[in-house]
Each structure stands twice: as structure tokens, then as C-alpha cells.
The first five atom37 places (N, CA, C, CB, O) and aatype in JSON, in Angstrom:
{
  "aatype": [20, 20, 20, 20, 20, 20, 20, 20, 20, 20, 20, 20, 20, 20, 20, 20, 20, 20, 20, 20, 20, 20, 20, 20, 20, 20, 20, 20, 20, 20, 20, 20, 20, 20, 20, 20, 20, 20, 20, 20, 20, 20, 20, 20, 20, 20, 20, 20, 20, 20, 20, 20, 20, 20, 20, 20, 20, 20, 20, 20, 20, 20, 20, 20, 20, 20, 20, 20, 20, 20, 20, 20, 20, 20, 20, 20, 20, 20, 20, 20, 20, 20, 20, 20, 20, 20, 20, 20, 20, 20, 20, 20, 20, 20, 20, 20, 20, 20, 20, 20, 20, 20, 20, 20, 20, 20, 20, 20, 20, 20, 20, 20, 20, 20, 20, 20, 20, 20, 20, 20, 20, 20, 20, 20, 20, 20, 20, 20, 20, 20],
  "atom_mask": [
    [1, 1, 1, 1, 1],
    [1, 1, 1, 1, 1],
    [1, 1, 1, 1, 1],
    [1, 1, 1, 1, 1],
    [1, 1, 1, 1, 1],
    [1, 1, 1, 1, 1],
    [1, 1, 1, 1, 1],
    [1, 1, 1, 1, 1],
    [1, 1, 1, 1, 1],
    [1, 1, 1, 1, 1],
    [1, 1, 1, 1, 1],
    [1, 1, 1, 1, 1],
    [1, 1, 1, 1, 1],
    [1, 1, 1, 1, 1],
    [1, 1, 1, 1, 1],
    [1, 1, 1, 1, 1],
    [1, 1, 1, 1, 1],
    [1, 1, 1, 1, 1],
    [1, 1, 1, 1, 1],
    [1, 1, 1, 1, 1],
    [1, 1, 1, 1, 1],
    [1, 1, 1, 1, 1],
    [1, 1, 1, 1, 1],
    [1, 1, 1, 1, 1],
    [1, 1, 1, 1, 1],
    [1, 1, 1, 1, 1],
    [1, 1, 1, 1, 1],
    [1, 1, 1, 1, 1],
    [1, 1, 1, 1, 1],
    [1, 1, 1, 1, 1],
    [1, 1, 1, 1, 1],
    [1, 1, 1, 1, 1],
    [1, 1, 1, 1, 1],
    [1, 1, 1, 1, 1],
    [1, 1, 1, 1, 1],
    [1, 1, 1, 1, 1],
    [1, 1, 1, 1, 1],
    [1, 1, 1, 1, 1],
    [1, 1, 1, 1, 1],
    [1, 1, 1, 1, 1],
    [1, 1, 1, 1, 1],
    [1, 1, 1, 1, 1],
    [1, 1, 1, 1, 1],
    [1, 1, 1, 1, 1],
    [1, 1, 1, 1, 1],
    [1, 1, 1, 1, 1],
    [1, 1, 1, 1, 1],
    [1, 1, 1, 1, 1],
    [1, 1, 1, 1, 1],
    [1, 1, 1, 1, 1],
    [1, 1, 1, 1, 1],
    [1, 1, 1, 1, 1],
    [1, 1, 1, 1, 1],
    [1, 1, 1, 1, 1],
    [1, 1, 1, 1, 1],
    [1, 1, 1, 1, 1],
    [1, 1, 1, 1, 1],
    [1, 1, 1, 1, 1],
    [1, 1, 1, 1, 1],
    [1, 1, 1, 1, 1],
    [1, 1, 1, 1, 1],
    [1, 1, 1, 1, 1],
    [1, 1, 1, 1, 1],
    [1, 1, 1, 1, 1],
    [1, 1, 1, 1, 1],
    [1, 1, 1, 1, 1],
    [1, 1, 1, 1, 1],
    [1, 1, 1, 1, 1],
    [1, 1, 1, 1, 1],
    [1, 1, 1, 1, 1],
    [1, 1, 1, 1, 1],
    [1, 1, 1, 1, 1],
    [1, 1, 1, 1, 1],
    [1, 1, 1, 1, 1],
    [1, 1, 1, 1, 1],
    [1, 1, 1, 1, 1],
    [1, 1, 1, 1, 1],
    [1, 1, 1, 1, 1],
    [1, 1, 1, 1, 1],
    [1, 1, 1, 1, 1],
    [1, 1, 1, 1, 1],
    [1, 1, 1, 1, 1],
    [1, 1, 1, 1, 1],
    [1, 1, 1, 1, 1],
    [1, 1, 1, 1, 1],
    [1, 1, 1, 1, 1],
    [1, 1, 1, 1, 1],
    [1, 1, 1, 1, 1],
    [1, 1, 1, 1, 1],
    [1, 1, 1, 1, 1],
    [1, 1, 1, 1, 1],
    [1, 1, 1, 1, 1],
    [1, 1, 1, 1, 1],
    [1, 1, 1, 1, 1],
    [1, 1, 1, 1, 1],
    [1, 1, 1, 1, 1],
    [1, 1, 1, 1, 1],
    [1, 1, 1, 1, 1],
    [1, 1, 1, 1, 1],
    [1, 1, 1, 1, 1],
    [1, 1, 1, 1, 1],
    [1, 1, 1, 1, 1],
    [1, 1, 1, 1, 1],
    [1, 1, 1, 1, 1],
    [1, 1, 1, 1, 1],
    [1, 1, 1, 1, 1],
    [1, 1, 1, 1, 1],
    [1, 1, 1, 1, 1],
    [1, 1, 1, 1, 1],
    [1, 1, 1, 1, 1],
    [1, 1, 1, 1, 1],
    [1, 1, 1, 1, 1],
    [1, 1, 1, 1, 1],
    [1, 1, 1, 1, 1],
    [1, 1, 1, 1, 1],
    [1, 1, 1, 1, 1],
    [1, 1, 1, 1, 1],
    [1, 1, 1, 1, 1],
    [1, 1, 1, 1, 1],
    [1, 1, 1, 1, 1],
    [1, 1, 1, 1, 1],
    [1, 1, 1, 1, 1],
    [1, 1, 1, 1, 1],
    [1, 1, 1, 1, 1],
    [1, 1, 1, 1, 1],
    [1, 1, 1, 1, 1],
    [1, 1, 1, 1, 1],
    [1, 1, 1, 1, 1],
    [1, 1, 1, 1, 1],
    [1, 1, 1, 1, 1]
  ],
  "atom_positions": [
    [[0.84, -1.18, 0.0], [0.0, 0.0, 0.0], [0.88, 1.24, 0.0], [-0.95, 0.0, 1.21], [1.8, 1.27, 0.81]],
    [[0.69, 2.29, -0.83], [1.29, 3.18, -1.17], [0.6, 4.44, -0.4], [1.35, 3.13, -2.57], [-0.58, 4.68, -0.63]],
    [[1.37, 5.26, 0.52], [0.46, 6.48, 0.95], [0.14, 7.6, 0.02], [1.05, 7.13, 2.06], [-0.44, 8.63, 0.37]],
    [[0.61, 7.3, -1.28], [0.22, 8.2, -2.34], [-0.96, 7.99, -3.15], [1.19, 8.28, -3.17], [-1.4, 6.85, -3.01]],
    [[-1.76, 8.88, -4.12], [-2.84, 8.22, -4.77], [-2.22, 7.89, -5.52], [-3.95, 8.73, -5.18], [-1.0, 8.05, -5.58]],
    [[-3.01, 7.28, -6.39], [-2.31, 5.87, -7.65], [-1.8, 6.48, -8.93], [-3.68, 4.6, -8.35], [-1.22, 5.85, -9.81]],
    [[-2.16, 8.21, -8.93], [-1.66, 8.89, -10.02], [-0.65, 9.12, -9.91], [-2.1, 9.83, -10.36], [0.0, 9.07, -10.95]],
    [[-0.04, 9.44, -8.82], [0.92, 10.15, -8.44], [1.89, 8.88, -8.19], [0.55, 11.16, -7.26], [2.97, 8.83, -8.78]],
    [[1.55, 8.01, -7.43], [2.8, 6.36, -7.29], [2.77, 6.48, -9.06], [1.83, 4.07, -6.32], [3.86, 6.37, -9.62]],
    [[1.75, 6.65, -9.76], [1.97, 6.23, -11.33], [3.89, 6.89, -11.84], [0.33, 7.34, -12.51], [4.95, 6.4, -12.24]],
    [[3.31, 8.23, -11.46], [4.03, 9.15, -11.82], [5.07, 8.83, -11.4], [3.71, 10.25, -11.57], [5.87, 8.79, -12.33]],
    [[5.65, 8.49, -10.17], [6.62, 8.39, -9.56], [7.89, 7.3, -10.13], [6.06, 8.15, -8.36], [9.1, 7.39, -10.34]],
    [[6.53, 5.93, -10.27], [7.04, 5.07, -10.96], [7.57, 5.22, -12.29], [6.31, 4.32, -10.95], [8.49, 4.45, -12.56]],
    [[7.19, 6.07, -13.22], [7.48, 6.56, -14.74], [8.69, 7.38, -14.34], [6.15, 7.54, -15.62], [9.57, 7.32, -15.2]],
    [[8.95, 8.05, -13.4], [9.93, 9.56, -12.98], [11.4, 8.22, -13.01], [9.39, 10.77, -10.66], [12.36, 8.2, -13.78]],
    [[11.11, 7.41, -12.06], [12.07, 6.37, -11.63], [12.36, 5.52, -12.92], [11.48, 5.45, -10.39], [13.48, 5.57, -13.43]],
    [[11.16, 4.58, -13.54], [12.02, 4.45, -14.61], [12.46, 4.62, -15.56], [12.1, 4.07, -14.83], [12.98, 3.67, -16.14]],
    [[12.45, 5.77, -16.1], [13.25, 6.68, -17.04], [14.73, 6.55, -16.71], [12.79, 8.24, -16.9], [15.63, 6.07, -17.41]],
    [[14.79, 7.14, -15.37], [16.52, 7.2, -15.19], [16.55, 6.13, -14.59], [17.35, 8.4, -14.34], [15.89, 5.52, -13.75]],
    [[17.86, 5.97, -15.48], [18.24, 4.21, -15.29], [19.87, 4.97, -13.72], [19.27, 2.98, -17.86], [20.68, 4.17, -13.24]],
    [[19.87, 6.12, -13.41], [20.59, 6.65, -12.76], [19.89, 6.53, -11.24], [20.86, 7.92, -13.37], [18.72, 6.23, -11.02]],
    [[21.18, 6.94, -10.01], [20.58, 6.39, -8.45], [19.51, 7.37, -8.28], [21.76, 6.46, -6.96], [18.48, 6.97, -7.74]],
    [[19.58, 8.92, -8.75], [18.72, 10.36, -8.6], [17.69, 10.08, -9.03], [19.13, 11.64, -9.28], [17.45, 9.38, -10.02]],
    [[17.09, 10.52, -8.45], [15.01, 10.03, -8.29], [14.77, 11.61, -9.15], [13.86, 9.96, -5.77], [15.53, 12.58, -9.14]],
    [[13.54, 11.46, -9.82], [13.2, 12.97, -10.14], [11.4, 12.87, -10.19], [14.05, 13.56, -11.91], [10.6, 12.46, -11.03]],
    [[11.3, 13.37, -9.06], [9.78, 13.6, -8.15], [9.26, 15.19, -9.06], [10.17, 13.95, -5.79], [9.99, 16.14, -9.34]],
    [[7.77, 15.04, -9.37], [7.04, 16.7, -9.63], [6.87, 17.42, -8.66], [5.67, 16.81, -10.15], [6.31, 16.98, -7.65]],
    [[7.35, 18.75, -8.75], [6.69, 19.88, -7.65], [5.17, 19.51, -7.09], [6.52, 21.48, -8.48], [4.36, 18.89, -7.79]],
    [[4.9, 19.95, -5.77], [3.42, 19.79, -5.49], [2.69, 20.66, -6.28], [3.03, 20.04, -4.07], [3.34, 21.18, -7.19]],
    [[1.5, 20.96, -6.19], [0.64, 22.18, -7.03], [1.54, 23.24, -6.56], [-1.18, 22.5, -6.58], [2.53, 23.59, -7.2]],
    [[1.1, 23.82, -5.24], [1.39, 25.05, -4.58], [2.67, 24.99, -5.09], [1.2, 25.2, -3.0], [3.02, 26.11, -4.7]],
    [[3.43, 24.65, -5.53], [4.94, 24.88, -5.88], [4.85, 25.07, -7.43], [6.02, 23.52, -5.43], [5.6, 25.73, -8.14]],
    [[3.78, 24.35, -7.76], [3.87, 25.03, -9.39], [3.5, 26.35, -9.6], [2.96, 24.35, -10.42], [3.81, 26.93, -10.64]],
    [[2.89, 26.84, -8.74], [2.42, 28.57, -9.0], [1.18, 28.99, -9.56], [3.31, 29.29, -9.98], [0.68, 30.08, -9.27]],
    [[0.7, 28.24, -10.29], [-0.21, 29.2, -10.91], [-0.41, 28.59, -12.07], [0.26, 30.61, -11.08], [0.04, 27.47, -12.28]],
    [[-0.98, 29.14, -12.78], [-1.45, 28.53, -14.25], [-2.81, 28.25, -14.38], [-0.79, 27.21, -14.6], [-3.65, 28.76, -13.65]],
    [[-3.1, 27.39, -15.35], [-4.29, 27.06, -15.44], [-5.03, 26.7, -14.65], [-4.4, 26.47, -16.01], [-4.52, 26.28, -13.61]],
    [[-6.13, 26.69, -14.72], [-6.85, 25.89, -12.94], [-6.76, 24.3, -12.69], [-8.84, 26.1, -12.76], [-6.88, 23.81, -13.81]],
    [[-6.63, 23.46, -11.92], [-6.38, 22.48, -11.8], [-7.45, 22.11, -10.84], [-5.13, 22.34, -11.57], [-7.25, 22.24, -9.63]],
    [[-9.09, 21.47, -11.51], [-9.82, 21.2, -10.76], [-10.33, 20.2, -9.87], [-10.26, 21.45, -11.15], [-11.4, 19.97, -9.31]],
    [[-8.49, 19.39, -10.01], [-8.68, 18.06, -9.36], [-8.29, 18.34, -8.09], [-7.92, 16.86, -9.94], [-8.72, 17.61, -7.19]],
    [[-7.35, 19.51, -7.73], [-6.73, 19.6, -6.22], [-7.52, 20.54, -5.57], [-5.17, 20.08, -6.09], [-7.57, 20.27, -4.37]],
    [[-8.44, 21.99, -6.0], [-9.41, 22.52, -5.49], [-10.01, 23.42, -6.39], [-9.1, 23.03, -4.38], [-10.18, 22.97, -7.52]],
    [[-10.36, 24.6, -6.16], [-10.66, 25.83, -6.91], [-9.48, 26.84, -7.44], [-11.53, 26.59, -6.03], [-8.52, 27.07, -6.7]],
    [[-9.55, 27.33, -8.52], [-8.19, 28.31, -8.58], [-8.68, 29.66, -8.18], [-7.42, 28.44, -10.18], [-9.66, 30.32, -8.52]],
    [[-7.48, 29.9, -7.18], [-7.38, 31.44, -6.83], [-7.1, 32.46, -7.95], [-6.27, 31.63, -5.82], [-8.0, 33.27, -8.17]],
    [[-5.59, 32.56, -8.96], [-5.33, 33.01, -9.27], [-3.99, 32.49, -9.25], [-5.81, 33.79, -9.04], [-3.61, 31.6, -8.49]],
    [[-2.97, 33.33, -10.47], [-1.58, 33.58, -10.13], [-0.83, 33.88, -8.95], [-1.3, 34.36, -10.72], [-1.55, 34.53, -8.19]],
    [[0.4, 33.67, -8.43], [0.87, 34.03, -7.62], [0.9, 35.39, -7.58], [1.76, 33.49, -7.55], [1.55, 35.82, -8.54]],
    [[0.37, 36.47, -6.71], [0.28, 37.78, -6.56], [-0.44, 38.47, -7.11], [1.11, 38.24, -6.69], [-0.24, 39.66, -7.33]],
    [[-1.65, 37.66, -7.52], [-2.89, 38.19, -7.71], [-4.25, 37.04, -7.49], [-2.79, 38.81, -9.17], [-4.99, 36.46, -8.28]],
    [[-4.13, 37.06, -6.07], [-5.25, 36.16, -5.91], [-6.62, 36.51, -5.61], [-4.95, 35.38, -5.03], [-6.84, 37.43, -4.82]],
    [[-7.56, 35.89, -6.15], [-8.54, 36.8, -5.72], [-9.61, 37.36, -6.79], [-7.81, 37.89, -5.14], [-10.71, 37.72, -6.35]],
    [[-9.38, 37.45, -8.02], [-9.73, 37.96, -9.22], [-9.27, 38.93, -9.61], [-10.74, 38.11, -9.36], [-8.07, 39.13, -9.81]],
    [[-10.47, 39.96, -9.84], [-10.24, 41.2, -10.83], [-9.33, 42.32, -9.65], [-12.1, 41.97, -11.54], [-9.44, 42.22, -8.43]],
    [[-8.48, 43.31, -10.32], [-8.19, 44.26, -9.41], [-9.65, 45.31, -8.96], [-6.93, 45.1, -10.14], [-10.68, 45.61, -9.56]],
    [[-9.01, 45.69, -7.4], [-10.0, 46.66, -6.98], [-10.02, 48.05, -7.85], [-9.7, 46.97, -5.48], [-8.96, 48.44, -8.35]],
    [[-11.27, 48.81, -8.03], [-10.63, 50.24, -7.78], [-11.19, 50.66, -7.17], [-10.42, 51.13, -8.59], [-11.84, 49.82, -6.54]],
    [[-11.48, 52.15, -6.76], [-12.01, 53.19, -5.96], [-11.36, 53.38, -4.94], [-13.19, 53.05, -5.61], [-11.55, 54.49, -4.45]],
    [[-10.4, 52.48, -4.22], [-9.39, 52.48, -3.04], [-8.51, 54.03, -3.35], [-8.23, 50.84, -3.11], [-7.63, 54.33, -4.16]],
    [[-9.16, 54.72, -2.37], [-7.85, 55.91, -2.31], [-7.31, 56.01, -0.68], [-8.53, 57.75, -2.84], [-8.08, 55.9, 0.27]],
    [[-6.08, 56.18, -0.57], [-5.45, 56.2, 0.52], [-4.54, 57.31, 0.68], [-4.87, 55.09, 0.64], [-3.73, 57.57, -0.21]],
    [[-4.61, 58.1, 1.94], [-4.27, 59.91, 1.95], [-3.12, 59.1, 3.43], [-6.27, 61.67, 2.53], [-3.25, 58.22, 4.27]],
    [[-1.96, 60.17, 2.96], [-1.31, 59.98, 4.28], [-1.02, 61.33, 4.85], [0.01, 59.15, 4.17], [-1.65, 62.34, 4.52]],
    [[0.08, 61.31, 5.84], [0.85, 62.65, 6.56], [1.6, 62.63, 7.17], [0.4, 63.39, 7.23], [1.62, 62.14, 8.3]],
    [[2.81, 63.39, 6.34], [3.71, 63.33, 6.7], [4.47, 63.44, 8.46], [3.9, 64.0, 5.88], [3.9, 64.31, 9.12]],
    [[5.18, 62.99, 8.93], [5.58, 62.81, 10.44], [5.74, 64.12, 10.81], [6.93, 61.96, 10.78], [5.1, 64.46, 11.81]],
    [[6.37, 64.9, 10.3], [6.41, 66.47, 10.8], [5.6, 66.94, 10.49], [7.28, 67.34, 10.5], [5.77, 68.06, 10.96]],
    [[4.27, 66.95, 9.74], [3.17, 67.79, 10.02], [2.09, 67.1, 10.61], [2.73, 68.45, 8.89], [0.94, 66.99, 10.18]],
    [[2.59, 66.65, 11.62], [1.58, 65.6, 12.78], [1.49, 66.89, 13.71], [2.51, 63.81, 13.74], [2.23, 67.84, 13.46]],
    [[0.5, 66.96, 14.93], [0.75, 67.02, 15.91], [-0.35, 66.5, 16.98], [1.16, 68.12, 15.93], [-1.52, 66.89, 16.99]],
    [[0.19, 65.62, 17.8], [-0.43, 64.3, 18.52], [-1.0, 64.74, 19.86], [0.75, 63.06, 18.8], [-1.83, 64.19, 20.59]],
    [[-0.4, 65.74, 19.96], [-1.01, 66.61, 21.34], [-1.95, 67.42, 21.13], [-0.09, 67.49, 22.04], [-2.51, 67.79, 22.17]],
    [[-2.54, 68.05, 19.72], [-2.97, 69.12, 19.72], [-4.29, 68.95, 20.48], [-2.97, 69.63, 18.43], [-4.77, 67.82, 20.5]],
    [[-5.01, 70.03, 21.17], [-5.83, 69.78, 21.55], [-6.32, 68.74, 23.13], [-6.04, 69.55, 20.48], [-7.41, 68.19, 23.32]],
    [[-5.33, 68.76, 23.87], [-5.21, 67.07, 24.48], [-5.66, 67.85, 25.63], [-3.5, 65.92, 24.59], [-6.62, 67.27, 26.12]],
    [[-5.32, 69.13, 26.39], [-5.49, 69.93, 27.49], [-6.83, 69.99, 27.3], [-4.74, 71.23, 27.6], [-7.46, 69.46, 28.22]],
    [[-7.61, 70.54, 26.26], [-9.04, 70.77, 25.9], [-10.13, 69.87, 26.47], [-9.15, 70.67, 24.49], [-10.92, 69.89, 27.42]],
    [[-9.9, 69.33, 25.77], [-10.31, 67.46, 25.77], [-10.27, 66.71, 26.88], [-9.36, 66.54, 24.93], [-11.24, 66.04, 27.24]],
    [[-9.27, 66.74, 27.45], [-9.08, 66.13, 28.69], [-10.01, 67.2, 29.97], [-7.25, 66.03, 28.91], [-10.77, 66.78, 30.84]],
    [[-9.65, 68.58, 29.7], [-10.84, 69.29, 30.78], [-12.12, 69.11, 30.8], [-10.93, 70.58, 30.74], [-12.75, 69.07, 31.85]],
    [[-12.75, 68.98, 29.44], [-13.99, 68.57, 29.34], [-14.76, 67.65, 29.36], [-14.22, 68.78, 28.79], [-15.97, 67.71, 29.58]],
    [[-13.84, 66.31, 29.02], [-14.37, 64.96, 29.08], [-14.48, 64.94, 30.49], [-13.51, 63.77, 28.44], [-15.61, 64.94, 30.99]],
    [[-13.12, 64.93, 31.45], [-13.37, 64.78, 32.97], [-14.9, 65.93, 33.14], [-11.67, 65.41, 34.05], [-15.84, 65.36, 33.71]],
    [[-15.08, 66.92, 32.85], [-16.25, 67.3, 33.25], [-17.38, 66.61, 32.67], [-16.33, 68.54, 33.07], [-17.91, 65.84, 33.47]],
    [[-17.86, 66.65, 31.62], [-18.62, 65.6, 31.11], [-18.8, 63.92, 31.86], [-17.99, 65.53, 29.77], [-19.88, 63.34, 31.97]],
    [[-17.75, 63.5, 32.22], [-18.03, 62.19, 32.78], [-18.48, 62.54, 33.8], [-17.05, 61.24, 32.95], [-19.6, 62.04, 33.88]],
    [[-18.14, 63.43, 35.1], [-18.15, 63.44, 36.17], [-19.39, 63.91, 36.31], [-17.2, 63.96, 36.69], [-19.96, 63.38, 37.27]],
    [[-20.05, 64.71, 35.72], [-21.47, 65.32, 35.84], [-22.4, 64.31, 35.26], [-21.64, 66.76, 35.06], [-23.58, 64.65, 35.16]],
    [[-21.99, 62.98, 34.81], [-22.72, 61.71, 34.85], [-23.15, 61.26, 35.77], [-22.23, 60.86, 34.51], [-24.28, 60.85, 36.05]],
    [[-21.5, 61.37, 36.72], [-22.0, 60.2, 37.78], [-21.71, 60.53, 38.92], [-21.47, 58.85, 37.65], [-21.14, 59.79, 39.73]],
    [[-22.15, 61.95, 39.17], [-21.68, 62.74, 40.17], [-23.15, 62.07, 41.34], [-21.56, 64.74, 39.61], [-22.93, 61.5, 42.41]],
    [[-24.21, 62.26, 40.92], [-25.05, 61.78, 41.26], [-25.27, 60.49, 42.51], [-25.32, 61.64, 40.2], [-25.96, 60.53, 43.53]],
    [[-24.31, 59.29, 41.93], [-23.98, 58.11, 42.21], [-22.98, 58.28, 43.68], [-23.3, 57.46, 40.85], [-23.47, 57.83, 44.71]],
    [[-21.58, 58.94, 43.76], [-21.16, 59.33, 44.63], [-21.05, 60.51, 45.55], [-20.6, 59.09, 44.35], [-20.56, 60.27, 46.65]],
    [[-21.41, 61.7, 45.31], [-21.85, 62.64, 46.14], [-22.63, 62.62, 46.85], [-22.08, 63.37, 45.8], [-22.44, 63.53, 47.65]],
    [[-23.86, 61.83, 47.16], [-24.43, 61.9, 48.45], [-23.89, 60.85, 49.22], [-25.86, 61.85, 48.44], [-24.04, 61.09, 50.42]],
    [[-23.43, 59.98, 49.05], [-22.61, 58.72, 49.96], [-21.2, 59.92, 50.76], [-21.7, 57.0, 48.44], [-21.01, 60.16, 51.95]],
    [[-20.44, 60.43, 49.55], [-19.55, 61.12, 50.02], [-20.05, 62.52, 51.05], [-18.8, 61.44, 48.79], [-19.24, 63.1, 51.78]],
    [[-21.51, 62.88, 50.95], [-21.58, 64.06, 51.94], [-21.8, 63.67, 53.08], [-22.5, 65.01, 51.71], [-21.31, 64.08, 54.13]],
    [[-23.04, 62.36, 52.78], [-23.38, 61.75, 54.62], [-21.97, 61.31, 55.2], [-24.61, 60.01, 54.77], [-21.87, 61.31, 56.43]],
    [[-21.19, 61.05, 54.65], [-20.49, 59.93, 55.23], [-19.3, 61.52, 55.99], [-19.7, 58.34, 53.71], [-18.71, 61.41, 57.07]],
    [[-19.26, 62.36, 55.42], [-18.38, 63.53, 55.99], [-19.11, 64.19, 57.36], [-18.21, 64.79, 54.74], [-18.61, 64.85, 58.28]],
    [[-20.22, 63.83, 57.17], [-21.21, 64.98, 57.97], [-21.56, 63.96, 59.42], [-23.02, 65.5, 56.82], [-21.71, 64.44, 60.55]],
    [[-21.66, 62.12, 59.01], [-21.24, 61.44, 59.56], [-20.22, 61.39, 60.94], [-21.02, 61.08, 58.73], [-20.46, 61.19, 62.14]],
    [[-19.12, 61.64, 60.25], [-17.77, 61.85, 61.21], [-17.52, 62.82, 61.41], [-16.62, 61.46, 60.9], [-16.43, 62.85, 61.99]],
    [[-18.11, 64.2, 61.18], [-17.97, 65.24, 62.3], [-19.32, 65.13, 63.06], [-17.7, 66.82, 61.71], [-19.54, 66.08, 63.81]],
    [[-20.39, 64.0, 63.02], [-20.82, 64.63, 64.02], [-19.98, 63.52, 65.34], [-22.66, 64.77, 63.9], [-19.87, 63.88, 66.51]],
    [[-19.54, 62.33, 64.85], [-19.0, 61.3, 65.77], [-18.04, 61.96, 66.43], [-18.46, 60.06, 65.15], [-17.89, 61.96, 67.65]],
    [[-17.37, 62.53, 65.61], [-16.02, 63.69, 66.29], [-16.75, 64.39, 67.59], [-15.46, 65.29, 64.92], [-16.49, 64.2, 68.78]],
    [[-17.51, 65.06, 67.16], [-18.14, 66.18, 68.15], [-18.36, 66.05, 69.15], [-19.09, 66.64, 67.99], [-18.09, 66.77, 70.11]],
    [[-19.22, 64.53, 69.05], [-19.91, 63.69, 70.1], [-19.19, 62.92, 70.69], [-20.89, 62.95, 69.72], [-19.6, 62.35, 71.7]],
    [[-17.74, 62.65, 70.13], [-16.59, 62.06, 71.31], [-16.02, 63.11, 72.27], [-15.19, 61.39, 70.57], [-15.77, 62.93, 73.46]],
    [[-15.82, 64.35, 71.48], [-15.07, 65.56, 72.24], [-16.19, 65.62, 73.43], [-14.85, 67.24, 71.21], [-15.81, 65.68, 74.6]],
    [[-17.46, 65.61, 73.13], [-18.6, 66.46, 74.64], [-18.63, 65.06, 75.51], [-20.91, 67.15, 74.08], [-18.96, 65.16, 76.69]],
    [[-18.3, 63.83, 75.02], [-18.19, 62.57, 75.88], [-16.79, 62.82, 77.1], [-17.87, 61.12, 74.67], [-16.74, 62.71, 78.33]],
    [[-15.86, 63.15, 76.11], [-14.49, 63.42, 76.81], [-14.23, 64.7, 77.94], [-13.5, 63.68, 75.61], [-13.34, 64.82, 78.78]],
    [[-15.2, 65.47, 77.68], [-15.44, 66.68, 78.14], [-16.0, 66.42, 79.96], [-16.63, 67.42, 76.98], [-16.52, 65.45, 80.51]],
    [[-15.63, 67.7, 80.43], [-16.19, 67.67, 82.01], [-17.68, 67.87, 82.1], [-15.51, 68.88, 82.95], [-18.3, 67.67, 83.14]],
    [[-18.42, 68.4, 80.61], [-19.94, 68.38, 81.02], [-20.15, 66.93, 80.51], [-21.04, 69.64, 80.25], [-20.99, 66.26, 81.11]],
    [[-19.55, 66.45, 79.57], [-19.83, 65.41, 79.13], [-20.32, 64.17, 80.13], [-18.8, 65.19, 78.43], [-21.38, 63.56, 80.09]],
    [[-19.04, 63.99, 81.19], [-18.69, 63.19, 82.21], [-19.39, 63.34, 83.17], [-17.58, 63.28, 82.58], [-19.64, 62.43, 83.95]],
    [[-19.94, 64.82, 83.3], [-20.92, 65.15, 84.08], [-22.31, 64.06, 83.97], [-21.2, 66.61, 83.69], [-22.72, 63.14, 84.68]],
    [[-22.71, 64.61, 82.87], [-23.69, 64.38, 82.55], [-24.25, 62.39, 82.03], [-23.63, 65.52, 81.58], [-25.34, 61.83, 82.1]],
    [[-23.04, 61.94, 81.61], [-22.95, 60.81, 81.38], [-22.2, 59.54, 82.32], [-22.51, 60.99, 80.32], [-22.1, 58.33, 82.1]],
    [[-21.87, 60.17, 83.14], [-20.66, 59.52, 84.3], [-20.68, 58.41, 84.79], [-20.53, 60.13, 85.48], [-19.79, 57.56, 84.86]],
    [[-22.02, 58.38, 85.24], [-22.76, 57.64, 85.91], [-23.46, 55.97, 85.55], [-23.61, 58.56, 86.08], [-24.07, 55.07, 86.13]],
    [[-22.94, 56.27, 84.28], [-23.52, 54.98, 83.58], [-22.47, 53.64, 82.98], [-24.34, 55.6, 82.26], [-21.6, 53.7, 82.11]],
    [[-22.8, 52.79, 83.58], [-21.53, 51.8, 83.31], [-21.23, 51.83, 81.95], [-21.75, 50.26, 83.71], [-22.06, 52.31, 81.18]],
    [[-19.76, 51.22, 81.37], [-19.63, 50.91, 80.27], [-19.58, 49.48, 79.59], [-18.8, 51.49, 80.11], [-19.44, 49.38, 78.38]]
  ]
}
């Protein structure tokens, strides 16, 4: 059993006995032949090498610019002041009242430790176990 198909052992066998010499002379695979006609026994043809695909495109236009008349910053101070405002007046909403109770929170805990610590405090609270 030959791992080749039977065209190709054919071939091989004809390549071999021709030369009555030790050098074997094997065919390129497709993909090594390049191109040409279509060959609809191994798949569909693309095309020639370096034009696969069919017809050329047109309408493709492509604009460039040059490296020195770039400038990558322009505008970046602008942009950056306004987006941060823009985002933040999104979601200002979301954290500003967490952030006010929570301030207004701990001064009043502050306050209410100082009048605990205090001589009216002690006065007034002294008396009660802890």
C-alpha cells in the first residue's frame, strides 16, 4: 500500500524508470507550481501568484501625513478638561451623596466624642456603666 494516490505512485514510478541513474526525479506539489491554469482536481483556482482573488480593486484611495506635520497633542489639554467634566457630571449623582453623609457622619462622631471626653460630658454621662 502506497500512501500516495495511484496517479501520483503512477508518476513516480514513470519519474524512476526513465533514469536508469541512483537520482530520483519527483514533480513539484501544485502550490509549488504557481499558478497557471486551474487544476480542478486539487481545489478551486485562486489566481496567479500575486494576484489572488480575481479582478483588481478600484475606488481604493489612501491619503497619508507626513511625520512632521503631525501634531499628537494638539488639543489634548481641551479634551481632557472637558471629558473629565462631562463624565463626572454623569455620575456625580452616584457618589456625592454617599460622600456628603459619610463627611457629615464623622464630624458629628467627632463632636460627640469631644462632649463625651469633656467635664460636662462626664458630668452628665458619668454615671452609667460601660
Amino acid at each position: 500500500l502506497s500512501p500516495f494516490p495511484a496517479s501520483r505512485t503512477s508518476d513516480y514510478q514513470e519519474s524512476t524508470s526513465r533514469n536508469s541513474s541512483t537520482s530520483v526525479t519527483m514533480r513539484p506539489t501544485q502550490a509549488l507550481n504557481g499558478g497557471g491554469a486551474p487544476n480542478w482536481k486539487v481545489g478551486h483556482w485562486l489566481g496567479d501568484w500575486g494576484s489572488f482573488g480575481g479582478s483588481k480593486q478600484k475606488g481604493i484611495i489612501h491619503y497619508g501625513l507626513s511625520a512632521n506635520r503631525q501634531n499628537p497633542t494638539a488639543g489634548m489639554v481641551h479634551d481632557a478638561f472637558f471629558n473629565t467634566f462631562r463624565r463626572t457630571k454623569g455620575q456625580i449623582f452616584y457618589w456625592l451623596p454617599p460622600l456628603v453623609a459619610g463627611y457629615y457622619l464623622m464630624q458629628w462622631a467627632t463632636e460627640r466624642n469631644h462632649y463625651l471626653q469633656s467635664k460636662a460630658g462626664r458630668a452628665e454621662f458619668g454615671d452609667e456603666a460601660e
